[in-house]
C-alpha positions in Angstrom: 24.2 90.5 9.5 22.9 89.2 12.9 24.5 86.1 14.7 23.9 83.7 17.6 26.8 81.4 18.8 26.3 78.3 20.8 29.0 76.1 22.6 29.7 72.9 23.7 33.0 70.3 23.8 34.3 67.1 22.4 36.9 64.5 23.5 38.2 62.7 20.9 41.5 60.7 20.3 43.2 60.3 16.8 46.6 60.1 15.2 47.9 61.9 11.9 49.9 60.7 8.9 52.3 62.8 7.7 55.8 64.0 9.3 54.1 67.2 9.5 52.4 66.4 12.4 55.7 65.5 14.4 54.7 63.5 17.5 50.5 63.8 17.0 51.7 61.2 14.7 50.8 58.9 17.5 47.5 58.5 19.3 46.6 60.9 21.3 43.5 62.7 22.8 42.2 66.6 21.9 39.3 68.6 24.0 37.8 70.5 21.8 35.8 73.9 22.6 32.7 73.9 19.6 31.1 77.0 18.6 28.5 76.9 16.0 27.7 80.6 15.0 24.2 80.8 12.6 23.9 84.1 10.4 21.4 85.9 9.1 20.1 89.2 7.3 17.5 90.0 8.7 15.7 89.0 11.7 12.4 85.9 11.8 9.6 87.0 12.9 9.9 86.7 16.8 12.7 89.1 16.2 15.5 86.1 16.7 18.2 84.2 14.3 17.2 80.9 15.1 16.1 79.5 18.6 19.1 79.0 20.9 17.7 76.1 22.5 17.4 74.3 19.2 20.5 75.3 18.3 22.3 74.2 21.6 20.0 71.0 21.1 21.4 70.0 17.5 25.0 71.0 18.0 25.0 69.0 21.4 23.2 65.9 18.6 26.4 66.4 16.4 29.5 66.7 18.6 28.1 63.6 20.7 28.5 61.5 17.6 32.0 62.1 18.1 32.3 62.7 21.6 34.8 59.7 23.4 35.5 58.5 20.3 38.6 57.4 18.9 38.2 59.1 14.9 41.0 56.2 14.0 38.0 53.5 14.7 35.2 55.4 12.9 34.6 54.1 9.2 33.4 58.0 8.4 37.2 58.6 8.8 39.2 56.0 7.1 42.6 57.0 6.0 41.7 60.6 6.6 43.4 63.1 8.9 41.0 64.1 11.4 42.7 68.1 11.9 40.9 70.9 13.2 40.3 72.4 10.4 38.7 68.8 8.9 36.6 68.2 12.1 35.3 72.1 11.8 34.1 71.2 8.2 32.4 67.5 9.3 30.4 69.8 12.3 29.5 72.3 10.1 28.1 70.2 7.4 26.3 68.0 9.7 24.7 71.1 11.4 23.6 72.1 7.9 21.9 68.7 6.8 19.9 69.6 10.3 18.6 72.5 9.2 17.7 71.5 6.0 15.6 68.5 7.7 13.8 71.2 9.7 15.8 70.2 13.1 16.2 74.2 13.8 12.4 75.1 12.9 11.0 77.1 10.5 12.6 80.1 11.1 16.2 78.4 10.5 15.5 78.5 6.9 16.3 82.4 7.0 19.6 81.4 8.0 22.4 82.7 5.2 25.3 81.1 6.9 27.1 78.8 9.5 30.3 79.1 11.1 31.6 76.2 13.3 35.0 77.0 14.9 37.1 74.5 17.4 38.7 75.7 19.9 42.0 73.6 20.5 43.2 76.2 23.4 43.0 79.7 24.6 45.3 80.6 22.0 44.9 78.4 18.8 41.5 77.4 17.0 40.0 76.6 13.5 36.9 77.4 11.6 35.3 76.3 9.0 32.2 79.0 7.6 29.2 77.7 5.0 26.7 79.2 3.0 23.4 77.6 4.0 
């Protein structure tokens, strides 16, 4: 399987239900490192996943829906808890209706998978991976 991962970021503040979530209970912000990683089996025809400018391009489209946003405010999120893991998932499935629409090219409809990941530090991240 071949793969191309892109990056970018997101600042975001939220607050979580649940006592699990100790003192996050409260508003607070989260930076988020975002990298979208695109699979595939075999190469296009230019000998390249997908192009990594388009795919820079259309992550950089989804995160700054989010970007300086605060997720308690955003209808798309009522009475949900925004996690890592959650966000991963909303990225990821964002990315895919993108593809689907052509956003990516041609070629991106060779892809066989998607893998968004968030990186909350240098130690701690999530991921969420689809089938495309």
């Amino acid at each position: 399987m071949f793969s191309i991962t892109v990056r970018d970021h997101i600042m975001i503040a939220h607050s979580f239900r649940g006592e699990v979530f100790g003192p996050a209970q409260r508003l607070h912000g989260a930076t988020f490192l975002v990298d979208a990683t695109f699979r595939r089996e075999q190469l296009d025809d230019d000998n390249i996943v997908v192009d990594i400018g388009l795919a820079t391009q259309e992550l950089g489209a989804v995160v700054s829906e989010l970007n300086y946003r605060n997720l308690d405010n955003e209808p798309d999120f009522a009475g949900i808890n925004t996690s890592t893991e959650f966000l991963a998932k909303v990225i990821a499935d964002r990315l895919a209706e993108r593809i689907a629409k052509g956003a990516l090219g041609e070629g991106a409809r060779g892809l066989a998978g998607l893998t968004v990941s968030l990186h909350e530090s240098h130690v701690a991240w999530a991921s969420y991976e689809r089938a495309l």
